[in-house]
C-alpha positions in Angstrom: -61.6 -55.6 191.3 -59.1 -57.5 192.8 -61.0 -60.7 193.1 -62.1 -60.4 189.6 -58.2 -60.3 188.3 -57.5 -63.0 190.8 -60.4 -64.9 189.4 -59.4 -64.6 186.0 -55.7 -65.7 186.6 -56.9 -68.9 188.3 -58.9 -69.6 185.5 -56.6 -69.0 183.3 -53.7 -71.5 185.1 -56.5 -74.0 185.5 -57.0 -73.9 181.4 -53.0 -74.2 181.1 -52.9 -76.8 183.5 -55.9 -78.7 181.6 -54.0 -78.5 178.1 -51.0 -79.4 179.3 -52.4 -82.8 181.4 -54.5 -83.4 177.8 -50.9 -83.4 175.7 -48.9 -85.3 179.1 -51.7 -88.1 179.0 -51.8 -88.0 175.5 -47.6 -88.3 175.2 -48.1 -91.5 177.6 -51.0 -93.8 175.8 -50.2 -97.0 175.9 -50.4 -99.3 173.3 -50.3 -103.1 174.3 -51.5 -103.9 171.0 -53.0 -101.4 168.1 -54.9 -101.2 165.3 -54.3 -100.1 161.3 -56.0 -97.0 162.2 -53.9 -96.3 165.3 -51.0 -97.0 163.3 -51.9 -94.5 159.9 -53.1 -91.8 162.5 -49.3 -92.1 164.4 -47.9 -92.2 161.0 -50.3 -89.2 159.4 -49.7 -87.3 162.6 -45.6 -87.1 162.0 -46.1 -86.2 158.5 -45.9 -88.9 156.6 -48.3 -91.0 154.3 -50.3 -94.1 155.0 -53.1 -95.6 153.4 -54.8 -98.5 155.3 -55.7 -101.7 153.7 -55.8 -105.1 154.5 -54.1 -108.4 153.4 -54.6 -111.8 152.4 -55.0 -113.0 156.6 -57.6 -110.1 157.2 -55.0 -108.2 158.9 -54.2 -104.8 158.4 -51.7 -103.4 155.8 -50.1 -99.8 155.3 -49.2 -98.8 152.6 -47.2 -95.3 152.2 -44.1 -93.2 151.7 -41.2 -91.5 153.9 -39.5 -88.8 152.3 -40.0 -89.9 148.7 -39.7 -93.6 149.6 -42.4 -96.2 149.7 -42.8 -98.6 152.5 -45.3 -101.3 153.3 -46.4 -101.8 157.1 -47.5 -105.4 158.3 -49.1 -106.7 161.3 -48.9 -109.7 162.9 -50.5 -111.7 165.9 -53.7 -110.2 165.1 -56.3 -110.8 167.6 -59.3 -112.0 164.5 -61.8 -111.4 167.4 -61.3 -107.7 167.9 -62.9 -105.4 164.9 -60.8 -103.5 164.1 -58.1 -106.4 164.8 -55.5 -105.2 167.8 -52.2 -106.5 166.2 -48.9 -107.1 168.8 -46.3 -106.9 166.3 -45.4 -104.9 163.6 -43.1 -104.9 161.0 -41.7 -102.2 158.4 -40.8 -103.3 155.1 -39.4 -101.9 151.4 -37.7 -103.0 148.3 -35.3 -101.5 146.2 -34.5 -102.6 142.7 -30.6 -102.7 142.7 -29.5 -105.3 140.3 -26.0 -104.8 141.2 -26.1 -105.5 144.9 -24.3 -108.5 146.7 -25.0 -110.9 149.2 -22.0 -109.6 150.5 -23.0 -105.9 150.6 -25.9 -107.1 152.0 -24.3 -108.9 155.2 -22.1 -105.9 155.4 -25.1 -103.6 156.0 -26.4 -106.1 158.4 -23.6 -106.2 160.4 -23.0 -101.9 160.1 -26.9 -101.6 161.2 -28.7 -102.1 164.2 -32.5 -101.0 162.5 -33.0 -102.3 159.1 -32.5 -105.9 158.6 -31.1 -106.2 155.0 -31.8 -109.3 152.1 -31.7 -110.1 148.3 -35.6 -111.1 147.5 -36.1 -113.7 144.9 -36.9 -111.3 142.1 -33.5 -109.7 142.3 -34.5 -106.9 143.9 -33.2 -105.9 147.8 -35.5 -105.6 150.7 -35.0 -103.9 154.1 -37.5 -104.8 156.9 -37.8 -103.2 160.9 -39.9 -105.6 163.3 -41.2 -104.3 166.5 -43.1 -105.7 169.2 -45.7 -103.9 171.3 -46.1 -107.0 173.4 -46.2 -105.8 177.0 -47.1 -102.4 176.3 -45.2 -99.3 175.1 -46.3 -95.8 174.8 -47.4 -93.7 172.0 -43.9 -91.7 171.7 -42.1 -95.5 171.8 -43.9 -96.0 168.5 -43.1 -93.0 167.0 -39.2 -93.1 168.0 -39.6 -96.4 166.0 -41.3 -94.8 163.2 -38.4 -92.8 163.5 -36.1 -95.5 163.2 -37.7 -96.7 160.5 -37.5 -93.6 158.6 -33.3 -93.4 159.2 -33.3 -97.1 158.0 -35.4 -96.4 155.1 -33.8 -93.2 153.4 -30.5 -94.0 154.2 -30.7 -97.5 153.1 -29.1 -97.5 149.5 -26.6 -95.2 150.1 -25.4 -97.4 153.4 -26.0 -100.3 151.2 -23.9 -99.7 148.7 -21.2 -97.5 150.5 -20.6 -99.2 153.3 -17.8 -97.0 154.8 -21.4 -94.2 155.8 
């Protein structure tokens, strides 16, 4: 009797033990590099959408919203050997028709904001863009703080932009 309970309590630790190494090893995958797919999985997995295409290079493209707000999701230094392509950098990006924005609302934001990087695109409309390297390696929760990030910059972005005192 008593070995059966004690049995059954090991066993029972040991299956703890094993979920709880899955989620730690898990938390710490790193990423020197990743992949469309990594990044729409990471991106699916907090909640948010992403649908994975590809652009003009051959690279990979997201495409997708944040509460309500639609982003795009570019990678660079794509290794064109690898299939799918491992890309080191990555970088946010959205536009905003506000026809009554400044370049000097803009440099306002830029110098109020560490994440976002605020400009006036050619077609009158405004642009914020988040750039992040995984060059050297960084772990799965590193990207999604950024995604993070990313999402403060993005759905905060108008009213920061054109209130500049928030």
């Amino acid at each position: 009797m008593f070995s059966r309970s004690l049995t059954q309590a090991l066993s029972g630790a040991f299956l703890a033990g094993m979920v709880f190494s899955g989620s730690a090893a898990q938390a710490q995958q790193m990423f020197d590099a990743a992949t469309g797919q990594d990044l729409a999985a990471i991106l699916q997995e907090l909640g948010y959408s992403a649908q994975l295409g590809v652009d003009t290079q051959g690279d990979p493209m997201i495409t997708g919203a944040i509460d309500g707000k639609g982003y795009m999701l570019y990678f660079y230094r794509c290794d064109e050997n690898t299939n799918p392509r491992r890309c080191l950098d990555l970088q946010f990006s959205a536009s905003f028709p506000m026809p009554s924005v400044t370049l000097e609302m803009v440099n306002t934001y830029n110098q109020n904001n560490r994440f976002g990087q605020a400009y006036i695109n050619a077609d009158g409309t405004v642009g914020v863009d988040m750039s992040v390297t995984l060059q050297g390696g960084v772990t799965r929760q590193n990207i999604k703080e950024n995604i993070d990030w990313w999402k403060t910059a993005l759905t905060s972005f108008e009213e920061k932009l054109t209130s500049p005192a928030q």
